[in-house]
C-alpha positions in Angstrom: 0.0 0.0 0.0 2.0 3.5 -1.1 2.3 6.2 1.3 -0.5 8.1 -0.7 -3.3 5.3 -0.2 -2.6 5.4 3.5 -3.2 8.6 3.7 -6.2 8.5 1.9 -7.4 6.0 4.2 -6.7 7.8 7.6 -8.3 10.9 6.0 -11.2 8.8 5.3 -11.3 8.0 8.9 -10.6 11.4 10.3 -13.7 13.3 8.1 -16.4 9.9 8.6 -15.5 11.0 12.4 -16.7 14.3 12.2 -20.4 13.0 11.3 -20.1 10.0 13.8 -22.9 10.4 16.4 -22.1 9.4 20.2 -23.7 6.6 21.8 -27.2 6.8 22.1 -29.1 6.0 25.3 -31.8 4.9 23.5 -32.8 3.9 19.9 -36.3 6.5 20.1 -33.9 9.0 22.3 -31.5 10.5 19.7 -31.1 11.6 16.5 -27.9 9.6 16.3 -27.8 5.5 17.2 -24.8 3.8 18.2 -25.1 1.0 15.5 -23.9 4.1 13.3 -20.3 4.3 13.8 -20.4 0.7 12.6 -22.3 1.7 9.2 -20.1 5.0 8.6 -17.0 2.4 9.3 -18.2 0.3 6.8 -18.9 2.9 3.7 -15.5 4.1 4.9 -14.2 1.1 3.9 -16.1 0.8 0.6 -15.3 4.6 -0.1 -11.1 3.1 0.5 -11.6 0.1 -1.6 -12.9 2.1 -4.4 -10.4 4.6 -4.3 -8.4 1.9 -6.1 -10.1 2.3 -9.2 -10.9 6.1 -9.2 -8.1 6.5 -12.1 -9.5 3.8 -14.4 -13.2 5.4 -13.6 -12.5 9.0 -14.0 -10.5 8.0 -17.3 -13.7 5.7 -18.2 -15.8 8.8 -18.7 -13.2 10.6 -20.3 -12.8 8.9 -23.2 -13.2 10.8 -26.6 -15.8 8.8 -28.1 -17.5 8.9 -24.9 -17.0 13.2 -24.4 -18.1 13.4 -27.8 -21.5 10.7 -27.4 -24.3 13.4 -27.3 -26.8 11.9 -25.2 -24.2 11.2 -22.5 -23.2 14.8 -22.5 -26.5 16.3 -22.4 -27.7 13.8 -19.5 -24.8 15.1 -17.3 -25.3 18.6 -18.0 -28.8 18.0 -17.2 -28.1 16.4 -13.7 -25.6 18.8 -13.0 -28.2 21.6 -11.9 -29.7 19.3 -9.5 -27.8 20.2 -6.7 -27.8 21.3 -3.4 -29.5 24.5 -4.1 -32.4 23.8 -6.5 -33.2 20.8 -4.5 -34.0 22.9 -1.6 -35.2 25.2 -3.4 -37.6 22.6 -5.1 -38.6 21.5 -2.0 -39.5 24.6 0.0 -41.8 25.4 -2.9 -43.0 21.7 -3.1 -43.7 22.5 1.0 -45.2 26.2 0.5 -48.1 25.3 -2.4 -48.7 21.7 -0.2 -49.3 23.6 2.7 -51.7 26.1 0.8 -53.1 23.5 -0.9 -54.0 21.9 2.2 -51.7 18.4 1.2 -50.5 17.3 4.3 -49.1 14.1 3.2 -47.1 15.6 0.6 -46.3 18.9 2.9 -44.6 16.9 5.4 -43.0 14.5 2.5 -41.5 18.3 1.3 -40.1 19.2 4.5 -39.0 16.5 5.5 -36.9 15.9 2.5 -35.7 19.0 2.4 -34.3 19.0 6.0 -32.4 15.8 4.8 -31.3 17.4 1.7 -29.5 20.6 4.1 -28.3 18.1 6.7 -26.8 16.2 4.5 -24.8 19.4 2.2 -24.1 21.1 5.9 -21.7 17.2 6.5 -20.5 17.1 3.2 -19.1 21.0 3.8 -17.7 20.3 7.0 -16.0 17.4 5.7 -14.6 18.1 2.2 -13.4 21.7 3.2 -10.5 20.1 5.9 -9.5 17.3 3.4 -9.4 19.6 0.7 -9.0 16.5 -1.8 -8.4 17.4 -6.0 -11.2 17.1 -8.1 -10.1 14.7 -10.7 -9.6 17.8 -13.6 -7.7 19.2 -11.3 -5.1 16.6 -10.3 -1.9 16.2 -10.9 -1.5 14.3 -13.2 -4.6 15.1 -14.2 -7.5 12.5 -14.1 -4.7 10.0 -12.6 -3.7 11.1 -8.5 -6.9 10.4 -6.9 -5.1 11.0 -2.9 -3.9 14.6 -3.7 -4.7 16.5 -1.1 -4.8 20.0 -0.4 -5.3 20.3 3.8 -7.9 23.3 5.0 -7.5 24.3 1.3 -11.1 22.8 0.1 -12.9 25.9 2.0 -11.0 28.6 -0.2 -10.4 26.7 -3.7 -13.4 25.1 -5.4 -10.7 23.0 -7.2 -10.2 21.3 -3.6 -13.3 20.1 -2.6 -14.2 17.0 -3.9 -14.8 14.4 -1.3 -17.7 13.8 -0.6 -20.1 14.9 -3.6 -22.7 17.2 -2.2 -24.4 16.7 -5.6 -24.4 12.9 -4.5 -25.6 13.9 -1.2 -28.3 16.0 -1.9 -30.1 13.7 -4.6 -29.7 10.4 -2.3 -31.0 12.8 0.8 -34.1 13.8 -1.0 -34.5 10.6 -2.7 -34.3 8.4 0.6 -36.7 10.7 2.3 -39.6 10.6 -0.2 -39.0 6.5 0.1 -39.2 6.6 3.5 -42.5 8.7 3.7 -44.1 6.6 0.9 -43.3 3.9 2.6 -45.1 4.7 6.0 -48.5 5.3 3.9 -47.9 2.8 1.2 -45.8 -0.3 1.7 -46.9 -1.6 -1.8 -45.9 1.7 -3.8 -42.7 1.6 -2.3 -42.0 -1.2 -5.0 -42.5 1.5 -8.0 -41.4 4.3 -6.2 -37.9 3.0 -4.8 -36.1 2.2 -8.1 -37.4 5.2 -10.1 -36.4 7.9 -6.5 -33.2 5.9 -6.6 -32.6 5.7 -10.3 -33.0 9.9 -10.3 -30.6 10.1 -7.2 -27.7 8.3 -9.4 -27.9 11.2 -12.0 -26.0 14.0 -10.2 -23.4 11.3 -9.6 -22.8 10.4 -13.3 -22.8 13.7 -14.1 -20.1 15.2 -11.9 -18.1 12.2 -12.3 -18.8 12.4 -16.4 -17.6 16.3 -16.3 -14.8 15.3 -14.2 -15.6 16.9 -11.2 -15.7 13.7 -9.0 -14.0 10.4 -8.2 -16.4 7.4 -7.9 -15.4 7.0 -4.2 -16.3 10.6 -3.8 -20.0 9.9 -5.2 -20.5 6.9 -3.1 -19.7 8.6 0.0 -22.3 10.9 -0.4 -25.0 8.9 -1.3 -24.2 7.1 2.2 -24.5 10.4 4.0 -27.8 11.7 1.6 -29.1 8.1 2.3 -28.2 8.2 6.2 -30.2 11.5 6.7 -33.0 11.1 4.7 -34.2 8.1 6.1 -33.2 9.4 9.6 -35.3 12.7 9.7 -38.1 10.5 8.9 -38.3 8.4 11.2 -37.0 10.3 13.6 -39.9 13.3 12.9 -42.4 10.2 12.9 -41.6 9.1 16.5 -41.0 12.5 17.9 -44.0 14.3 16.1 -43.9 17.1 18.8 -40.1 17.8 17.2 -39.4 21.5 17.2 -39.1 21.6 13.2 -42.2 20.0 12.7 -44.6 21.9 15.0 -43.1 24.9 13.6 -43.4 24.4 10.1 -46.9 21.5 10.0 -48.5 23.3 13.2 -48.3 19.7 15.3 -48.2 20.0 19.2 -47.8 17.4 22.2 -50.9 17.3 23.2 -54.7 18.1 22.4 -57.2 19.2 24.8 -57.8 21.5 27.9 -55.1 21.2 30.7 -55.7 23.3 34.5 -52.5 23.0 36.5 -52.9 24.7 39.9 -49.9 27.0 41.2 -49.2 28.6 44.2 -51.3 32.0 44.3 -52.9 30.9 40.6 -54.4 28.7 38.2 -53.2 28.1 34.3 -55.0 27.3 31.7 -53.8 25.9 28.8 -55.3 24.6 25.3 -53.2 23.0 22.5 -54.9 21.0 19.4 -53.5 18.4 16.9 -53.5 19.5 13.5 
């Protein structure tokens, strides 16, 4: 193993820690579970063994005939606007006209896919902007040194942030999230639904690895952390339903009903209704 593989691996380690949640008390307790340092270990591993091959992927897609193959090019400049940005963007608006519309299924399905999709960018930044790793045009030797790295330098260079892919991120965020929601009102749809969210989700990736902005290990990595949060804020939001993001924006409380609790010197009244 060279010198430059090992410290791909440690850096690997080092930024999966940043996201690694503590141990949780309890599974319905936390946010974060304990069984999750195991997974991020795991897809730290995958993201390593992967790394291998990053050279003979990145130079895959950069093959003339395959540069030149209009369909391909026009698919990745397609999925590389669906991002970050107009995924939340898409989903605030998704949420706003739900909400007016009086669509509660798909209002919270909105929300809750767009809280995944800026959990899941806000990791990736904190990760990617320490490691400061070369996008593959940017290497040197260009599409061929996929452990050059440029340390603290990924926050000031746009050239140095390319593990993970937020693009990958984002669309496996949003995508896991609507899964997760159909899923909790139709099991069966999930079926038709899955492969098609899933299918969409990919496209980011094969763009930014097609324009060479990404190594493969890069794009898997984020679609563990887009995967991770979206199906976490769901089921976390649907066994917490008093959360603080969710009474705020879908108007849910605790409790419904009158309550009287005595004090000394007074009485309060309070009245809260599920909605």
């Amino acid at each position: 193993m060279s010198a430059r593989a090992i410290a791909f691996f440690l850096a690997l380690t080092i930024a999966s820690s940043a996201s690694r949640p503590v141990r949780a008390q309890s599974r319905d307790q936390t946010f974060f579970r304990s069984s999750d340092i195991a997974w991020t270990g795991a897809f730290t591993l995958a993201s390593y063994g992967l790394s291998r091959f990053d050279p003979a992927i990145a130079k895959y897609f950069q093959e003339p005939s395959r540069q030149r193959n209009g369909p391909m090019r026009r698919i990745a400049q397609g999925f590389t606007h669906v991002q970050e940005t107009t995924l939340t963007i898409g989903g605030l608006v998704t949420y706003g006209i739900a909400r007016l519309a009086k669509a509660p299924a798909v209002e919270t399905t909105a929300l809750h896919a767009t809280e995944s999709i800026v959990a899941a960018s806000l990791t990736s930044q904190v990760i990617r902007g320490p490691l400061g790793r070369a996008r593959p045009k940017d290497a040197t030797p260009i599409f061929e040194d996929q452990y050059e790295f440029h340390w603290f330098n990924g926050f000031r260079h746009f050239q140095y942030r390319a593990f993970p892919s937020i693009h990958s991120s984002s669309g496996f965020a949003a995508a896991a999230a609507v899964v997760a929601e159909v899923h909790r009102r139709s099991p069966a749809s999930t079926l038709y639904v899955a492969p098609i969210a899933y299918l969409i989700a990919a496209g980011p990736g094969y763009s930014r690895m097609y324009l060479g902005q990404h190594w493969a290990s890069d794009i898997l990595m984020g679609a563990f952390i887009g995967t991770f949060y979206g199906q976490r804020v769901v089921d976390y939001a649907h066994a917490h339903p008093d959360n603080r993001v969710d009474r705020l924006f879908l108007g849910k409380s605790l409790t419904s009903g009158t309550s009287v609790v005595p004090g000394r010197g007074r009485i309060t009244f309070t009245f809260a209704r599920q909605f």
